[in-house]
N, C-alpha and C positions, 0 to 999 in steps of 0.2 A: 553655452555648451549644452548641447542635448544628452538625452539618459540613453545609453547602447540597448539597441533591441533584447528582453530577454532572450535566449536559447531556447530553441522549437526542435521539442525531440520525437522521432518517427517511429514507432512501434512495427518493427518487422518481424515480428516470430509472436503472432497474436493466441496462440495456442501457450507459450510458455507465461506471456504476460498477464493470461486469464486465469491460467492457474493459479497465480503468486497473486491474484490479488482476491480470488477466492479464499486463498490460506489465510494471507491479511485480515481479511475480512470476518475471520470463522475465529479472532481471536476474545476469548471469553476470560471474563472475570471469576477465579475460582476460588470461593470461598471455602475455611475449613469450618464445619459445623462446632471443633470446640473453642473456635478465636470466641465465639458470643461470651 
């Protein structure tokens, strides 16, 4: 028995997907200076 092709997904609205992955992208680690 063979493995099912994974799912190939088409990105249509390349303006909304560039954005979200700009946000993604821009997420940062924020430290509180009194946790030391």
């Amino acid at each position: 028995m063979s493995k099912p092709k994974p799912a190939r997904y088409r990105t249509t609205n390349w303006s909304t997907y560039n954005a979200a992955r700009r946000k993604r992208g821009s997420l940062l680690i924020w430290l509180d200076t009194e946790m030391t």
